[in-house]
N, C-alpha and C positions, 0 to 999 in steps of 0.2 A: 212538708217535713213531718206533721203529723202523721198522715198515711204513712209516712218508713217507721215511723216508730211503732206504729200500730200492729205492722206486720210481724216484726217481731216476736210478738205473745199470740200467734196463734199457734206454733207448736208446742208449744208449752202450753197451751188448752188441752190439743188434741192429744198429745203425752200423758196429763195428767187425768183425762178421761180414760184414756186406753190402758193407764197401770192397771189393774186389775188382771184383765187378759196377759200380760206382760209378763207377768209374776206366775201364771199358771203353768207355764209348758214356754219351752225354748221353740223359735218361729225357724222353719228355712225360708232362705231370701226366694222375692216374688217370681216368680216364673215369667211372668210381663208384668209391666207398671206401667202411668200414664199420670204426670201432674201437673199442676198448672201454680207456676210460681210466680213470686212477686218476690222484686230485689232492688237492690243500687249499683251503679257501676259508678268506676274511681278512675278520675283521669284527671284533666284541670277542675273539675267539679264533680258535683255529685250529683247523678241523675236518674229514673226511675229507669227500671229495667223490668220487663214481663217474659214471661218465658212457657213454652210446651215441651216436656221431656218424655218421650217413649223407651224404653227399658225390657230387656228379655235379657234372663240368666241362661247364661254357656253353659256351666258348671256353677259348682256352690260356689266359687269364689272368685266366678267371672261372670258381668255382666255386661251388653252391649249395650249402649244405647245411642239416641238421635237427639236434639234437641232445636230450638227453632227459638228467636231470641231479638225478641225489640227493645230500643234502648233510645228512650228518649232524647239524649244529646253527649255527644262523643267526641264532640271539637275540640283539640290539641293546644296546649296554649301555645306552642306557634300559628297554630292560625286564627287564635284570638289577638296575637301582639301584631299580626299582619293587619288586622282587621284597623284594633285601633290608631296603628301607626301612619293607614290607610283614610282616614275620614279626616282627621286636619288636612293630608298633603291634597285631596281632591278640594276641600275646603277654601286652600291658599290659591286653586287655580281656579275655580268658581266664582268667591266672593262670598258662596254660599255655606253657610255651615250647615255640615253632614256628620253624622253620628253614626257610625255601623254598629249592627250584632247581628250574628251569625249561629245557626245552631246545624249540627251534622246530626241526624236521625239516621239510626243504623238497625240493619235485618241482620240476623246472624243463623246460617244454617251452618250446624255441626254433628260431629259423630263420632265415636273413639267406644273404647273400654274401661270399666272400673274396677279394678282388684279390691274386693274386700279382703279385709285386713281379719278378722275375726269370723267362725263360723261357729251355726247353731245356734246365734243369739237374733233376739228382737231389733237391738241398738247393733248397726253394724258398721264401725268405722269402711271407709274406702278411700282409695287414690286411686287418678287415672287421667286418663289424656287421648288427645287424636287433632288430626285436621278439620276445618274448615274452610265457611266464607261467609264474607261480611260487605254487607252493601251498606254504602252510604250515598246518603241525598243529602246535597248541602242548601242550606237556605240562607239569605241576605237580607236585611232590613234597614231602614232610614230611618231616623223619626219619626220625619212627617211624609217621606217619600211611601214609604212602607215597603214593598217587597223591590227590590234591586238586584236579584242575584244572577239573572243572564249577565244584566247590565256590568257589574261589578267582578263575575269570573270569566268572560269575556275579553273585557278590556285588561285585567289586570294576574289574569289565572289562581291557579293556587302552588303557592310556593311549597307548601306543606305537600303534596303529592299526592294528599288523599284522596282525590277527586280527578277525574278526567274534564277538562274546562269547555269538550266539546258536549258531553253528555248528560243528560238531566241526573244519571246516578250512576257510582262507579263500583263496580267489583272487585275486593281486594283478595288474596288469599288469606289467611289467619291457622293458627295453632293455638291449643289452647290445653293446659294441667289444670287440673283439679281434686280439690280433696273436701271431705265432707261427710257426713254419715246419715245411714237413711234407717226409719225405723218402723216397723209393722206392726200391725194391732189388727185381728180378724184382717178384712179387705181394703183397712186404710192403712196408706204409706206416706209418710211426711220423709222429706228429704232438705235437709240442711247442708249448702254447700258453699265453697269458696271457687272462684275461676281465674285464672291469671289468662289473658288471651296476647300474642304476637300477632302483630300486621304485619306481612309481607310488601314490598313490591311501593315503598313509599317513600319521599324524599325527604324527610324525618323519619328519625325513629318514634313506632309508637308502640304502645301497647298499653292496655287497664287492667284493671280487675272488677269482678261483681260476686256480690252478697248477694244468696236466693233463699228462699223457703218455699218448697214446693209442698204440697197436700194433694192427693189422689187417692187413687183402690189401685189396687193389684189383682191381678184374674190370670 
């Protein structure tokens, strides 16, 4: 929890280093960009989230970009109340008592457009959105057994949908809006944003959100 709280104040470093240039002359937005954030995503819990975001401007007030996005754990609390509701009833047929946790590590590759909202300035609000996809790999854990996860989504699947029970990791589709605002100083761009993302193609509904601050150059 440290490290998320940490992350926070480093654009407000680089902000308050970079006023100076800020105040001289009004910036146009980067022509390419490239940063590498650090975030949380918001689902049954809160978990680290890292990211690479590529960016080229269409126009002043349109910009494309890519982005690529690891997410420490994304497990839905129905497939945590599967889990737990899971290790008594194996437990009462055993003898043995079993404990599950389960974490879903997830890849996210994406892509869309952002409309900045403002032009001519350094601070440039935006909104935007596009499709993706999102890969998840689920894991399983015992106690004392330690990793169980053939063992356990074999016999038992996933009720939640997010997983294919024959494949070590599963392909979902995803969309995802977002808003946030990115800001330049000479060749550095910090970019502070918000993401709401949908999972398609699941048997629950899901979807989260993630908090990033990205830090780059622009060229």
């Amino acid at each position: 929890m440290n490290a998320l709280r940490t992350f926070w104040l480093v654009p407000c470093v680089v902000v308050m280093t970079a006023a100076p240039a800020l105040c001289q002359s009004a910036s146009t937005p980067p022509q390419r960009y490239m940063t590498g954030a650090l975030g949380a995503s918001f689902n049954a819990q809160t978990a680290a989230a890292f990211a690479i975001e590529l960016g080229e401007s269409l126009n002043r007030r349109v910009q494309a970009y890519t982005a690529f996005t690891f997410f420490d754990d994304l497990m839905s609390t129905g497939a945590r109340d599967n889990l737990a509701a899971l290790g008594p009833a194996i437990s009462r047929a055993t003898g043995a008592e079993w404990q599950l946790h389960g974490r879903d590590r997830g890849l996210a590759f994406s892509g869309g457009a952002k409309y900045l909202i403002s032009e001519g300035s350094s601070v440039r609000p935006y909104v935007g959105g596009g499709p993706g996809v999102l890969n998840i790999r689920r894991s399983i854990s015992e106690r004392t057994l330690g990793d169980v996860t053939d063992a356990v989504v074999l016999a038992f699947g996933a009720p939640d949908g997010m997983i294919d029970p024959a494949r070590v990791s599963t392909f979902k589709p995803m969309a995802e809006v977002l808003a946030g605002v990115g800001v330049t100083a000479g060749r550095t761009y910090v970019d502070i944003g918000y993401r709401f993302r949908k999972v398609f193609r699941t048997t629950e509904s899901f979807n989260f959100s993630q908090l990033s601050v990205g830090v780059g150059m622009r060229f």
